[in-house]
N, CA, C and O of each residue as an XYZ file, in Angstrom:
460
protein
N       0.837     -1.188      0.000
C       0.000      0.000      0.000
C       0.881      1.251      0.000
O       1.955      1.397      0.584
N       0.283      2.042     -0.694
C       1.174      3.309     -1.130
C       1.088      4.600      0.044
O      -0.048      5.026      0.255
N       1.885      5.045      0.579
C       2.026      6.245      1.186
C       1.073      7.231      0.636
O       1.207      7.623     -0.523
N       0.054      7.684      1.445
C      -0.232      9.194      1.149
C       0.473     10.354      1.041
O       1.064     11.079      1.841
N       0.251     10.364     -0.272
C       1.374     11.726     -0.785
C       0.549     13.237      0.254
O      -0.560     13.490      0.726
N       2.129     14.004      0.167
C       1.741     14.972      0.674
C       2.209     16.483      0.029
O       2.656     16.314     -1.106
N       2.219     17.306      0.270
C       2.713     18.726     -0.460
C       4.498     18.773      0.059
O       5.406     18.745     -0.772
N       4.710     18.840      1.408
C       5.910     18.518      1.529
C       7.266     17.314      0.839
O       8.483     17.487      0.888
N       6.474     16.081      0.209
C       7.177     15.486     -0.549
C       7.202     15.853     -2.195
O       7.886     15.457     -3.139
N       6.189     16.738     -2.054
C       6.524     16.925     -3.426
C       7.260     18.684     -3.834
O       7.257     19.163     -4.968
N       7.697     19.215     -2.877
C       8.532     19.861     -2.542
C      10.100     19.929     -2.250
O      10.920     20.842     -2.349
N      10.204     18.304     -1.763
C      11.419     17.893     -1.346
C      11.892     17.448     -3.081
O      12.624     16.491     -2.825
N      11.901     17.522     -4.024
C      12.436     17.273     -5.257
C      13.098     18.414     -6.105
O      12.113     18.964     -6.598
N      14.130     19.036     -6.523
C      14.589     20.150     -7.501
C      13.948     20.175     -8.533
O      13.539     21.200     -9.079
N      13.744     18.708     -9.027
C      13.173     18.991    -10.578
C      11.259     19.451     -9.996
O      10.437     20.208    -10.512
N      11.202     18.774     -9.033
C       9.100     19.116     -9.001
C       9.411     20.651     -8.802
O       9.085     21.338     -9.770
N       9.985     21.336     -7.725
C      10.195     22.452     -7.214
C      10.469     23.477     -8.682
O       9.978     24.605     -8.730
N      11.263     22.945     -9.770
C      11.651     23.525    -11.358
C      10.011     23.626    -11.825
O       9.432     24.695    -12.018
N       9.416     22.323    -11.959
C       7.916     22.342    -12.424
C       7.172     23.200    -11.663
O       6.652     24.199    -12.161
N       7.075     22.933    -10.586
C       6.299     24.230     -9.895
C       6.313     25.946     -9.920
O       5.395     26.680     -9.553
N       7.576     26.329    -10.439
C       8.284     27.396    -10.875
C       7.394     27.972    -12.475
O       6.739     28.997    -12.666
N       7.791     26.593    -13.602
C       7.392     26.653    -14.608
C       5.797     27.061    -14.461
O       5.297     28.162    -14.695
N       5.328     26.197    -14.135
C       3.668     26.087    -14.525
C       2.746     27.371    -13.279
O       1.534     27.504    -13.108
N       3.731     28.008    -12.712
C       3.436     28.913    -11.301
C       2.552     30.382    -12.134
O       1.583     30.786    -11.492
N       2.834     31.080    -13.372
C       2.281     32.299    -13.642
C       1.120     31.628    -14.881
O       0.209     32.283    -15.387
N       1.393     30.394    -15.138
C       0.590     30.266    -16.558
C       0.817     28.893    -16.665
O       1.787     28.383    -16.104
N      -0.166     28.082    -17.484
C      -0.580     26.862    -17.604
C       0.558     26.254    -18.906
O       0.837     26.974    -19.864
N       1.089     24.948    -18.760
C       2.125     24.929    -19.854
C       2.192     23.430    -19.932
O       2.179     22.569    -19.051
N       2.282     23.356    -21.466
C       2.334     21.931    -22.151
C       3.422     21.207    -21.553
O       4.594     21.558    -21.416
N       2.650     19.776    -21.102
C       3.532     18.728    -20.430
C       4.978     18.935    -22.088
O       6.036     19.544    -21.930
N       4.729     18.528    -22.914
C       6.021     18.344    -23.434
C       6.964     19.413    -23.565
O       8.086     19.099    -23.963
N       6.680     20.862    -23.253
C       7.513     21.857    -23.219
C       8.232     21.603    -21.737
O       9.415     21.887    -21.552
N       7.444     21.079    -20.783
C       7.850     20.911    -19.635
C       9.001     19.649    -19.436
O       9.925     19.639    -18.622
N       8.736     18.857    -20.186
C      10.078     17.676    -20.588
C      10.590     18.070    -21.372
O      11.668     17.522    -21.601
N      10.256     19.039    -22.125
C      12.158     19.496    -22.578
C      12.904     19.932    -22.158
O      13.967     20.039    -22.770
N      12.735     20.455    -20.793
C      13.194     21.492    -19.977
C      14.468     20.824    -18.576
O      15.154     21.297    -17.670
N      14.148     19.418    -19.216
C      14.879     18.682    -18.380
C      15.447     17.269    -18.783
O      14.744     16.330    -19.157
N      16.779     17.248    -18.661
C      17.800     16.065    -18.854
C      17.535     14.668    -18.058
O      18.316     13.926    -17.462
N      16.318     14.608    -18.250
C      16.088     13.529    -17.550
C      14.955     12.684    -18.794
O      14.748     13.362    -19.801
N      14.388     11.554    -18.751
C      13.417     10.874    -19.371
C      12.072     11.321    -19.350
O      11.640     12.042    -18.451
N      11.278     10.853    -20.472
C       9.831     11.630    -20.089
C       9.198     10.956    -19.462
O       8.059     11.350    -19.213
N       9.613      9.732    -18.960
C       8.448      8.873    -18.309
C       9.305      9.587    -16.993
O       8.452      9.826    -16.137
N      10.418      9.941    -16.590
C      10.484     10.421    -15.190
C       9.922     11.854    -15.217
O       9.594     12.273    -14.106
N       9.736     12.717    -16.283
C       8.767     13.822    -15.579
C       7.555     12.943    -15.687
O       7.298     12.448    -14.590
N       6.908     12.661    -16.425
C       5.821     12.242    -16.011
C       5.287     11.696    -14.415
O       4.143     11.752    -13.963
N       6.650     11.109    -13.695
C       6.132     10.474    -13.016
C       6.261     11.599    -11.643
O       5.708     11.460    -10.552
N       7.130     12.686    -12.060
C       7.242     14.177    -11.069
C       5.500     14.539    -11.315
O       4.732     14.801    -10.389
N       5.117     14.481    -12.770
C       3.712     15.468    -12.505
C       2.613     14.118    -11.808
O       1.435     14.270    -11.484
N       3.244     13.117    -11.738
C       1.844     12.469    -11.177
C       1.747     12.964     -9.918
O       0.746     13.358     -9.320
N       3.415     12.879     -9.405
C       3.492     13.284     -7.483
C       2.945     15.004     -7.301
O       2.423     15.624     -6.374
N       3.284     15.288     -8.407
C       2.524     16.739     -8.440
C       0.639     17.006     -8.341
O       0.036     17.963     -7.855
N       0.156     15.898     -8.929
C      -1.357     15.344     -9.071
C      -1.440     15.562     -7.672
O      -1.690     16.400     -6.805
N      -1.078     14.292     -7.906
C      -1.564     13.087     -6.195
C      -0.943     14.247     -5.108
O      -0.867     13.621     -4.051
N      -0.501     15.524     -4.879
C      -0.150     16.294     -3.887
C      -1.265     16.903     -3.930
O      -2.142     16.919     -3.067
N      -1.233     17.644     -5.400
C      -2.864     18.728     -5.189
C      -1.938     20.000     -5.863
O      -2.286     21.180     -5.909
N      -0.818     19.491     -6.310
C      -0.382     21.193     -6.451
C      -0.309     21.165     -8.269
O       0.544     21.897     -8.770
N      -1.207     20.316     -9.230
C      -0.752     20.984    -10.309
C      -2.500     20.104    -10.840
O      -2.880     19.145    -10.168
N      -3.298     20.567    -11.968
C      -3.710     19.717    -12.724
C      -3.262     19.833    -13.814
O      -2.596     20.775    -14.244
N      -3.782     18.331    -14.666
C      -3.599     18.389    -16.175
C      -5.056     18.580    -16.685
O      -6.064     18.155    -16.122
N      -4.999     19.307    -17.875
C      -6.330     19.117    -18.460
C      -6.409     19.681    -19.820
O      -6.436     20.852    -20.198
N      -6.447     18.276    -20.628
C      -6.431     18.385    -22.129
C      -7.225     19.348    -23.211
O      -8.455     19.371    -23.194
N      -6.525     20.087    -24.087
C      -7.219     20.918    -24.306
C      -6.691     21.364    -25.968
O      -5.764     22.116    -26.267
N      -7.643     20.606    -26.898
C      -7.122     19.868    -27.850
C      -6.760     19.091    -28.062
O      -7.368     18.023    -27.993
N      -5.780     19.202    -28.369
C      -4.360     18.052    -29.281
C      -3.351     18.014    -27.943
O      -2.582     17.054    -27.979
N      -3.202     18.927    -26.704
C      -2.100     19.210    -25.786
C      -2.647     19.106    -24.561
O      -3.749     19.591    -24.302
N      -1.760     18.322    -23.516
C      -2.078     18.558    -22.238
C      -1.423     19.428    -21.682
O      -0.258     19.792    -21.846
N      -2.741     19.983    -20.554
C      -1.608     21.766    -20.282
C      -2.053     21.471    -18.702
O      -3.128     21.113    -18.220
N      -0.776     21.772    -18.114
C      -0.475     21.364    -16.358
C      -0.493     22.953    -16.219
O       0.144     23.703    -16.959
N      -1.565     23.490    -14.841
C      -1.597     24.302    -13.906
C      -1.812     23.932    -12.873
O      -2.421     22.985    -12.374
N      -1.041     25.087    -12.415
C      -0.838     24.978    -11.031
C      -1.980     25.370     -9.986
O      -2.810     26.269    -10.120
N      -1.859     24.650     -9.112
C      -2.995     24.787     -7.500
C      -2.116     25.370     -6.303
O      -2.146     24.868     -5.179
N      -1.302     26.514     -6.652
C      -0.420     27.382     -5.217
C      -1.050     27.241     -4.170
O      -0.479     27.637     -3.154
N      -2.276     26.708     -4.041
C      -2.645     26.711     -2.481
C      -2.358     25.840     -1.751
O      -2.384     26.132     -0.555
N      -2.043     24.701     -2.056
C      -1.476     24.083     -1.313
C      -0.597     24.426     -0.344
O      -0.524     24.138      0.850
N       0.411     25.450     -1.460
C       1.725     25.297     -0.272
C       1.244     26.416      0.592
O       2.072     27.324      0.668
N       0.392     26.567      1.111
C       0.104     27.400      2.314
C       0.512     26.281      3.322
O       0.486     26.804      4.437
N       0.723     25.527      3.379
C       0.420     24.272      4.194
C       2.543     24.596      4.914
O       3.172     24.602      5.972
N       2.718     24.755      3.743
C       4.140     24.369      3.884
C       4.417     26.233      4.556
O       5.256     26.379      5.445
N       3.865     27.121      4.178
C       4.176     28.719      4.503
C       3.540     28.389      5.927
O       4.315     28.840      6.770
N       2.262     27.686      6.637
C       1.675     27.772      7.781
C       2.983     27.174      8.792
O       3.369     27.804      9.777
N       3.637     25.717      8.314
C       4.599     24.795      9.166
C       5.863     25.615      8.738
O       6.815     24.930      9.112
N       6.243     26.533      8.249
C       7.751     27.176      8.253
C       7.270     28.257      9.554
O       7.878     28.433     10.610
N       5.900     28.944      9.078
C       6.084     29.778      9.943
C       6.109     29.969     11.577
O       6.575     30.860     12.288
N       5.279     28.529     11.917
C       4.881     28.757     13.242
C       6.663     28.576     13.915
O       6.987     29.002     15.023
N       7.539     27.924     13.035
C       9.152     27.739     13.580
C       9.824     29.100     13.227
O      10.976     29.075     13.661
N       9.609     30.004     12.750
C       9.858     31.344     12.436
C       9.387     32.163     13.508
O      10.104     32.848     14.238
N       8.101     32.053     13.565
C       7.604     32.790     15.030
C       8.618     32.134     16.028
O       9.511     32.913     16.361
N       8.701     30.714     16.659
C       9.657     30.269     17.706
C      10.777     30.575     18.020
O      11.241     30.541     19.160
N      11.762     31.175     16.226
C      12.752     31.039     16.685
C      13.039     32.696     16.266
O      14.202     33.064     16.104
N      12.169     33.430     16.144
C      12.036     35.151     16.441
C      12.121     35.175     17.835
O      12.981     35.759     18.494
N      10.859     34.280     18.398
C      11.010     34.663     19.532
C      12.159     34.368     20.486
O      12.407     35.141     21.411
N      12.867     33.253     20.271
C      13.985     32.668     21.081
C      15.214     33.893     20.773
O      16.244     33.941     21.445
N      15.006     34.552     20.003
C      16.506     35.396     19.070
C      16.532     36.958     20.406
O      17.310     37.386     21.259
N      15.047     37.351     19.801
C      14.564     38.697     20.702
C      15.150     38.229     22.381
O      15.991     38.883     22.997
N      14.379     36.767     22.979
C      14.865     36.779     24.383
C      16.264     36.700     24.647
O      16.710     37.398     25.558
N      17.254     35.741     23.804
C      18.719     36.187     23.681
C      19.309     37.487     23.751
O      20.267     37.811     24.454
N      18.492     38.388     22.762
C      19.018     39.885     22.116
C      18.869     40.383     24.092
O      19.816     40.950     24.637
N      17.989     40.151     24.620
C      17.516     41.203     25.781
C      18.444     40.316     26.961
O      18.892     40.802     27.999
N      18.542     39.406     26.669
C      19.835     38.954     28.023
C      20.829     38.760     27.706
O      21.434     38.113     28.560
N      21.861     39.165     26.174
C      23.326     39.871     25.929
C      22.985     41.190     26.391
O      24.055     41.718     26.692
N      22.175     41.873     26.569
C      21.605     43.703     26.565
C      22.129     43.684     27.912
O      23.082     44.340     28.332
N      21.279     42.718     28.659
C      21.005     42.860     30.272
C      22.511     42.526     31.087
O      22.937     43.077     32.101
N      23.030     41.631     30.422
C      24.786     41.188     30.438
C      25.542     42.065     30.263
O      26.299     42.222     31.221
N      25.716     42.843     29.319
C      26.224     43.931     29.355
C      26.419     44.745     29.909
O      27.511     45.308     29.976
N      25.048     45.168     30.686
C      24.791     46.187     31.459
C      25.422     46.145     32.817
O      25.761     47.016     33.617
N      25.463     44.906     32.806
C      25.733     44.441     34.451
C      27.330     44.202     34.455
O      27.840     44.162     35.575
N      27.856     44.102     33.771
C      29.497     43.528     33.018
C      30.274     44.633     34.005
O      29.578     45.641     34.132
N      31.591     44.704     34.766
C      32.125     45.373     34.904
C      33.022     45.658     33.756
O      33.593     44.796     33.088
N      33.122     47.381     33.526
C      33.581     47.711     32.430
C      35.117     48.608     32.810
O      35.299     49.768     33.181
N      35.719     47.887     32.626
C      37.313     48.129     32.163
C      37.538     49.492     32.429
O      36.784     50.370     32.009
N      38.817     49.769     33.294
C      38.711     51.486     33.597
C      40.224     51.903     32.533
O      41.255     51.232     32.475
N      39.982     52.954     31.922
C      40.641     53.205     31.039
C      42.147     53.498     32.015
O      42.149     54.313     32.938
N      43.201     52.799     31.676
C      44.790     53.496     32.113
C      45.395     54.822     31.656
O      45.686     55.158     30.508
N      45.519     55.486     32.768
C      46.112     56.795     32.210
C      48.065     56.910     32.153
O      49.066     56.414     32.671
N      47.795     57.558     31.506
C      49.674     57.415     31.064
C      50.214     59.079     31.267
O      51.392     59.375     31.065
């Protein structure tokens, strides 16, 4: 039985992360999208399935061409879990910043030698 795909694994890839880039302002033919990469077409293909099965791209034929757009909402998912560790570690930085401040303050400070 297959793992439920998620937005984060299909993030963790350069080439999906390249596709996601591509197809991000405007909808674009799977085969312009395998030319775009030194790899086989059955392996993009198998980037846009993990792209499917995430939620972050459809295909949908239109003519003679299949044209992959993108679903950006997903990665809110991934902007919600960066951020709440962004808030944590703002906040851990600020309470550091205020007890080097408070260290300082308290530091005996060196009396200048006169000559």
């Amino acid at each position: 039985m297959e793992a439920r795909r998620d937005v984060f694994q299909a993030i963790a890839d350069p080439t999906r992360r390249a596709i996601i880039g591509m197809i991000a302002e405007q909808p674009v033919n799977v085969n312009t999208i395998a030319e775009q990469f030194d790899v086989s077409r059955q392996a993009i293909s198998l980037h846009l399935k993990i792209l499917m099965e995430c939620g972050l791209l459809n295909i949908k034929q239109q003519g003679r061409e299949r044209l992959c757009e993108a679903r950006l909402d997903k990665l809110n998912e991934v902007h919600e879990w960066v951020q709440q560790y962004h808030q944590l570690w703002t906040s851990r930085l600020k309470s550091l910043k205020g007890f080097l401040e408070q260290e300082a303050l308290q530091a005996p400070h060196p009396k200048k030698s006169k000559k």
